[in-house]
C-alpha positions in Angstrom: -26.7 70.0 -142.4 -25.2 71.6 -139.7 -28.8 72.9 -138.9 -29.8 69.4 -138.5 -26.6 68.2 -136.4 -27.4 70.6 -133.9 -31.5 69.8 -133.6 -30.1 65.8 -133.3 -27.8 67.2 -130.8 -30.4 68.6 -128.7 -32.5 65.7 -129.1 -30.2 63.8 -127.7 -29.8 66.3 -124.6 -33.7 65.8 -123.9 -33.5 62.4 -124.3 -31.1 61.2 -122.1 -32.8 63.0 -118.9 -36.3 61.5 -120.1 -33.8 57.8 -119.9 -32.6 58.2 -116.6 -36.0 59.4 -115.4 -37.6 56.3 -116.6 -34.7 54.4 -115.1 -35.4 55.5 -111.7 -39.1 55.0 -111.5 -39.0 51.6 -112.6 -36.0 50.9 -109.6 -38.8 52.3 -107.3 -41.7 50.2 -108.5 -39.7 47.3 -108.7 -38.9 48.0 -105.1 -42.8 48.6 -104.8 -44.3 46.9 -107.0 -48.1 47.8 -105.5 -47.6 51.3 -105.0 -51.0 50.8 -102.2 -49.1 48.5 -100.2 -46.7 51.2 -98.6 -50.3 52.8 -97.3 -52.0 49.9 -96.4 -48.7 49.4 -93.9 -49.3 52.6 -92.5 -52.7 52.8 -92.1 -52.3 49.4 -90.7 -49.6 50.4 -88.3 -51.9 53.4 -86.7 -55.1 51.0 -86.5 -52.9 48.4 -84.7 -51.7 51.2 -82.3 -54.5 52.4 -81.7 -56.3 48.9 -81.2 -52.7 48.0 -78.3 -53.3 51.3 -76.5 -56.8 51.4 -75.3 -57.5 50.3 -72.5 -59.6 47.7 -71.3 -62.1 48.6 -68.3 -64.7 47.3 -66.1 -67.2 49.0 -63.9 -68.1 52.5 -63.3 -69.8 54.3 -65.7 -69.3 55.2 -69.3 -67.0 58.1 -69.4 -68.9 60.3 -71.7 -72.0 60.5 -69.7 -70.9 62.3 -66.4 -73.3 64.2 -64.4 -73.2 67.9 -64.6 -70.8 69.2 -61.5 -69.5 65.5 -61.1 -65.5 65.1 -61.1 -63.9 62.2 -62.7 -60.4 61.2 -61.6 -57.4 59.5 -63.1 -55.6 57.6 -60.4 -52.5 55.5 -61.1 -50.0 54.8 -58.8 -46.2 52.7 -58.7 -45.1 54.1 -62.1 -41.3 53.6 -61.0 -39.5 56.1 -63.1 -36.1 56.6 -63.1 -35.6 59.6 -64.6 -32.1 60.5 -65.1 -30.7 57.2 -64.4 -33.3 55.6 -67.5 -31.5 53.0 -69.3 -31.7 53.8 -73.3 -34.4 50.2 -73.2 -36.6 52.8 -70.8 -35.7 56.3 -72.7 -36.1 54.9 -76.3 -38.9 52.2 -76.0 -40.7 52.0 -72.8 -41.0 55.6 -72.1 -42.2 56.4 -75.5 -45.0 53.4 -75.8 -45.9 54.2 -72.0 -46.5 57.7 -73.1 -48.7 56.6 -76.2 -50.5 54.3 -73.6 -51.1 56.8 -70.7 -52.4 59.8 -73.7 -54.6 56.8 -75.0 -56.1 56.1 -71.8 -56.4 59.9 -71.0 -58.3 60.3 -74.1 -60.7 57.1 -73.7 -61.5 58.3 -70.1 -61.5 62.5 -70.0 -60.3 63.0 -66.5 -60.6 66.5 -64.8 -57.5 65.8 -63.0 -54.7 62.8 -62.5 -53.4 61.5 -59.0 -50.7 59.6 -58.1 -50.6 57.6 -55.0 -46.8 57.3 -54.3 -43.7 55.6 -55.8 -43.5 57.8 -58.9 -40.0 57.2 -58.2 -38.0 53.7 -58.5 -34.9 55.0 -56.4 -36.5 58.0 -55.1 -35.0 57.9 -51.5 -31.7 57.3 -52.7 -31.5 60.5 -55.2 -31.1 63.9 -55.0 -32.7 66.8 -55.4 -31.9 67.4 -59.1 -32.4 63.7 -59.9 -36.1 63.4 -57.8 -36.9 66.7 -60.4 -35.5 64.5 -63.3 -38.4 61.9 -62.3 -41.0 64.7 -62.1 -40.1 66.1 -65.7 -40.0 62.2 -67.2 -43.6 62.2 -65.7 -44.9 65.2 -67.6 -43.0 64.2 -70.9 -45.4 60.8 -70.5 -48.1 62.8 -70.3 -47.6 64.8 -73.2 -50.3 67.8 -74.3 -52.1 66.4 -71.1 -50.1 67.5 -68.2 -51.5 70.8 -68.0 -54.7 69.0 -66.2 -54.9 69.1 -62.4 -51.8 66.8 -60.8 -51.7 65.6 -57.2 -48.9 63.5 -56.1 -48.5 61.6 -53.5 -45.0 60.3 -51.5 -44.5 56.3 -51.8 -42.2 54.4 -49.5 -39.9 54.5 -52.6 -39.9 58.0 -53.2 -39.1 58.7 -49.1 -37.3 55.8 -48.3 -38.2 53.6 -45.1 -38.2 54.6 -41.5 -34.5 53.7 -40.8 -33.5 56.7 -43.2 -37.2 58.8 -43.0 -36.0 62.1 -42.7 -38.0 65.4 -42.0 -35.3 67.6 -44.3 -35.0 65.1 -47.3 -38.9 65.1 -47.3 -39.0 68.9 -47.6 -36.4 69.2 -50.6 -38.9 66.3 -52.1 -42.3 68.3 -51.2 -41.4 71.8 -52.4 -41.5 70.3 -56.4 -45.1 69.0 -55.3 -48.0 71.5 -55.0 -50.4 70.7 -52.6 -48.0 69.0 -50.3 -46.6 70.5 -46.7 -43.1 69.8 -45.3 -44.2 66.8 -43.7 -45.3 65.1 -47.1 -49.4 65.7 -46.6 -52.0 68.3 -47.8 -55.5 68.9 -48.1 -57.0 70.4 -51.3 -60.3 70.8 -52.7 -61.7 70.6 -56.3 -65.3 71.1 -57.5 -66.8 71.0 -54.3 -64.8 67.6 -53.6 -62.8 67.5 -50.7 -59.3 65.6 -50.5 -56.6 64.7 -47.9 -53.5 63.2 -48.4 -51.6 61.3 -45.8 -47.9 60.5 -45.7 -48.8 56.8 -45.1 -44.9 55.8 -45.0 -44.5 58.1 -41.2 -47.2 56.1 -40.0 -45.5 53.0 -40.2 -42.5 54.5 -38.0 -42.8 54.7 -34.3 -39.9 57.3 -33.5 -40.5 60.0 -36.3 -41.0 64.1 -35.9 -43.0 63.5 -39.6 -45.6 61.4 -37.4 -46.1 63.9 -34.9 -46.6 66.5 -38.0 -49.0 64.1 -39.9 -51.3 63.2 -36.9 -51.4 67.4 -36.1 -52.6 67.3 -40.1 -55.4 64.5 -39.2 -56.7 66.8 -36.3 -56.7 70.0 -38.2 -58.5 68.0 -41.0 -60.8 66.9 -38.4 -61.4 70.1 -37.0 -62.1 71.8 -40.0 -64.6 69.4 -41.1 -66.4 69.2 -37.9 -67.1 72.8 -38.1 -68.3 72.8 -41.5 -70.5 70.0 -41.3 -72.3 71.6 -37.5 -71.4 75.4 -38.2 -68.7 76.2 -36.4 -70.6 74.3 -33.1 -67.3 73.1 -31.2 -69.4 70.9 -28.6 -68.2 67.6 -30.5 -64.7 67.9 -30.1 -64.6 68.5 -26.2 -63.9 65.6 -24.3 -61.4 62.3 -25.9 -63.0 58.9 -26.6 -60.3 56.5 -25.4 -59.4 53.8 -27.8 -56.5 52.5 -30.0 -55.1 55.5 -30.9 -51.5 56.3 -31.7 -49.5 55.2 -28.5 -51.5 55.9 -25.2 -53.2 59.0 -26.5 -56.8 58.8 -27.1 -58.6 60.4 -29.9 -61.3 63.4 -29.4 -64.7 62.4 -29.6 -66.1 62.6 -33.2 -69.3 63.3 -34.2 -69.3 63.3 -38.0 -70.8 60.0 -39.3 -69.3 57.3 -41.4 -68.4 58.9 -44.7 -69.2 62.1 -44.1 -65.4 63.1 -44.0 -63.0 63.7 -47.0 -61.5 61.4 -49.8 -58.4 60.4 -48.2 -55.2 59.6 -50.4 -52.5 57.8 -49.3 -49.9 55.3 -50.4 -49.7 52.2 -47.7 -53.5 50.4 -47.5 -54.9 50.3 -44.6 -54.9 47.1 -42.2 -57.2 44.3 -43.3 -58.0 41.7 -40.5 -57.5 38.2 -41.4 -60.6 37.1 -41.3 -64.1 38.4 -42.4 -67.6 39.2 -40.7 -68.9 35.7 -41.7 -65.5 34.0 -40.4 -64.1 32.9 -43.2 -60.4 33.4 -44.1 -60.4 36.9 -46.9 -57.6 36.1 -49.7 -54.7 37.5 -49.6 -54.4 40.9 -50.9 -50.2 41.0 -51.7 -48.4 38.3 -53.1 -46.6 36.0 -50.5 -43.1 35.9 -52.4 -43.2 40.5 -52.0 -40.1 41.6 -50.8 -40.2 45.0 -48.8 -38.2 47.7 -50.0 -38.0 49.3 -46.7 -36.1 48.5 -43.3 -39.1 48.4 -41.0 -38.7 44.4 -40.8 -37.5 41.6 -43.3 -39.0 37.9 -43.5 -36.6 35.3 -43.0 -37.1 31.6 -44.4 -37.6 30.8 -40.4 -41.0 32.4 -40.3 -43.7 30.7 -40.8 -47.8 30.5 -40.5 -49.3 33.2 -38.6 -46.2 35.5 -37.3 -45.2 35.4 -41.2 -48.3 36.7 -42.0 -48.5 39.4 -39.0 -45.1 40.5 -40.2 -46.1 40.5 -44.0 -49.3 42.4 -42.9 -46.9 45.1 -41.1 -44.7 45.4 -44.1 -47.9 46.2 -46.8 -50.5 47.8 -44.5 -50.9 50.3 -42.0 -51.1 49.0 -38.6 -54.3 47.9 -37.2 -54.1 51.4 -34.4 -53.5 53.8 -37.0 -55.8 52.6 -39.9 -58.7 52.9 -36.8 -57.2 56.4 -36.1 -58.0 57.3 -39.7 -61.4 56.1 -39.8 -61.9 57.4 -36.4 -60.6 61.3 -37.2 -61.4 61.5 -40.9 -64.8 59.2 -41.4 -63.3 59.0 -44.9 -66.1 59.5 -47.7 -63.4 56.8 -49.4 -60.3 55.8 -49.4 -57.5 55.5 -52.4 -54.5 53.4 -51.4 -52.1 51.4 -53.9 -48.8 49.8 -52.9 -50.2 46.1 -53.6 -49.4 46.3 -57.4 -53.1 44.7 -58.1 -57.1 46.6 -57.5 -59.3 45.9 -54.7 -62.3 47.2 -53.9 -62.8 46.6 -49.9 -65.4 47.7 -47.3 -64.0 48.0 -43.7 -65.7 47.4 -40.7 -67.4 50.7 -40.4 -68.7 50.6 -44.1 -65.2 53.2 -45.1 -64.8 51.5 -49.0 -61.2 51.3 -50.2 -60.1 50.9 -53.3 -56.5 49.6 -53.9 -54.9 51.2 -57.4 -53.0 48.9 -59.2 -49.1 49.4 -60.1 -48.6 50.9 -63.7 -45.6 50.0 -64.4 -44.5 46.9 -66.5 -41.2 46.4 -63.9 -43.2 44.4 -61.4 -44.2 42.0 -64.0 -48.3 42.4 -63.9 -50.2 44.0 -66.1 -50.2 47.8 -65.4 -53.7 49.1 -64.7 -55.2 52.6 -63.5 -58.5 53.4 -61.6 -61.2 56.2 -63.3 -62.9 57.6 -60.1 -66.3 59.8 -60.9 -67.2 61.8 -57.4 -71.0 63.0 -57.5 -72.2 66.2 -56.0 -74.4 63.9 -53.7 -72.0 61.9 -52.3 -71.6 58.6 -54.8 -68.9 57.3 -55.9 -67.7 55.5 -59.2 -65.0 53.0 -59.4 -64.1 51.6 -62.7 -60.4 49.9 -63.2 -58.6 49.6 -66.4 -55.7 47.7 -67.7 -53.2 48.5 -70.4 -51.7 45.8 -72.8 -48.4 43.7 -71.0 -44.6 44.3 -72.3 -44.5 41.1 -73.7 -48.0 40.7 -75.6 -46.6 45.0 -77.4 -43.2 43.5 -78.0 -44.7 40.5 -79.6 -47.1 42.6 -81.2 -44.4 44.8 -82.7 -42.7 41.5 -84.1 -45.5 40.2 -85.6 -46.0 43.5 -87.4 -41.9 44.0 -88.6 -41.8 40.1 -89.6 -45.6 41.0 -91.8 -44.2 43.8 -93.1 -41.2 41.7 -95.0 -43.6 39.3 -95.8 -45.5 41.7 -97.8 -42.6 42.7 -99.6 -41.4 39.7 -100.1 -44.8 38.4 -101.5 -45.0 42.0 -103.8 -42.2 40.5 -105.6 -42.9 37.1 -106.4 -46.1 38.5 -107.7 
């Protein structure tokens, strides 16, 4: 007898754990009653990520044919980070879907290298120099596993500030964090065979500025150089100076190079546009009317109107109409890369110098942020193809839509 209370005893023991067990698992099915629909939600959660984060692009060609010994380009522009100063709305669930968005579009289009024509900075003008290397390090976290490719960088009129506080020193604490840049915010590099030259455009919007001396000293070296690759080292091109509309009442020296034998030129500010075309007709508007500058070289008042409004809004967005010639005049830019506008354009100047205008890729100006993929071949052509990511509205909805099907589902896996 006692033999047996003890074996009822144990029995017992076993049996209450075997109990509880069952107890549990029938809490979690009845919390799960489909025990696929917690994997169905996921796998449906990566498709619907991965459907929102690639990119939608026109032009160019496709990016897994390139030509052997061709380079293929990223270019974005007007990202607007804040770095340091990031709300938790920009730290928690912008930065994190921009990332997803930029590695997406990284992925889609296998650049060699990324470039970024100004204004990676919101506030850059008004930060320091610890603050302007929090923006730099925000960039690379959005890059992810990619920002060990090739990185140019180029200073926006947000990053430097306008020409009422442009200074030489502040530009210098700015430029030493960005390789391939000299004290006076330009540099000239070269990659596969594929020559480049960045331009400080926001000094050539100020009169009165040492960095516009340094940056027209950069154009003529540039020049130079070029000039004596392209005839041998022959200098008989560059004696003499063809007079024309050149900065102040200087004249520039006589160029021999023809159109679009020069570099790629990267800058921030587009060039100037004239009003009207070849045929006469009036060219749309490249910049929304209602822009307000950011910088104190002018501001529109409610009193201006017709033509001197649009002079003045011209002023504010391009280059002038001397210095843009000076450009095409010294450089004979194979192309030219400008953002600034916040939307693309593709635009042939007089002289048959193409520009293409990089739209912003940022979600603060309220547009759709877009990039340009730019594949340079060996022979001289160039492919433009421009690409827009997915709006901040049309992913938050998107992310709604998802939560509010996920209780759904739930809720249906009960009443079933």
């Amino acid at each position: 007898m006692a033999g047996d209370d003890q074996t009822e005893a144990l029995a017992v023991n076993f049996a209450l754990p075997v109990f509880s067990l069952h107890g549990s698992t029938s809490s979690a099915m009845a919390a799960w009653p489909n025990p696929w629909l917690p994997l169905f939600l996921v796998v449906a959660l990566i498709a619907f990520e991965d459907w929102l984060s690639t990119p939608s692009c026109s032009g160019g060609s496709p990016a897994h044919d390139p030509a052997s010994g061709d380079l293929r380009a990223m270019l974005v522009a007007d990202l607007m980070l804040l770095g340091s100063d990031a709300m938790y709305a920009d730290r928690f669930f912008r930065n994190q879907i921009m990332s997803k968005l930029v590695t997406k579009s990284i992925e889609t289009s296998n650049p060699d290298m990324i470039i970024v024509l100004g204004d990676v900075s919101a506030k850059g003008s008004e930060q320091n120099e610890s603050k302007w290397v929090a923006v730099l390090e925000q960039f690379e976290g959005i890059l992810g596993r990619y920002s060990s490719l090739p990185l140019h960088i180029v200073l926006g009129d947000k990053d430097v500030g306008g020409c009422s506080n442009l200074d030489g020193k502040f530009v210098h604490r700015m430029t030493k964090h960005l390789p391939g840049l000299d004290s006076s915010g330009c540099g000239a590099f070269e990659i596969s065979n594929i020559s480049f030259v960045s331009l400080n455009a926001v000094a050539l919007l100020c009169d009165d500025n040492v960095l516009r001396s340094s940056l027209e000293k950069v154009m003529e070296k540039e020049s130079h150089r070029f000039q004596s690759k392209l005839f041998n080292g022959v200098e008989h091109c560059l004696m003499g100076s063809e007079k024309g509309q050149g900065f102040g009442d200087q004249g520039w020296r006589q160029n021999c190079m023809t159109a679009g034998s020069g570099p790629i030129i990267l800058l921030h500010i587009p060039l100037h546009r004239p009003h009207k075309s070849d045929r006469g007709a009036i060219s749309v508007p490249m910049f929304p009317e209602g822009t307000v500058p950011h910088h104190s070289l002018a501001s529109l008042t409610s009193k201006q109107s017709g033509a001197d409004a649009r002079k003045l809004h011209d002023r504010l967005h391009t280059l002038p109409a001397n210095s843009t010639q000076y450009i095409l005049q010294a450089l004979k830019p194979r192309i030219i890369f400008s953002a600034h506008a916040d939307r693309f354009s593709d635009y042939i100047h007089a002289d048959g110098t193409r520009e293409v205008t990089v739209p912003a890729m940022t979600w603060k100006k309220g547009g759709m942020p877009g990039f340009v993929i730019a594949t340079f071949g060996q022979k001289g052509a160039v492919s433009v193809k421009c690409c827009w990511l997915a709006q901040e509205w049309y992913i938050m909805t998107g992310y709604s839509a998802f939560l509010f099907l996920i209780v759904l589902a739930v809720k249906w896996s009960h009443w079933i």
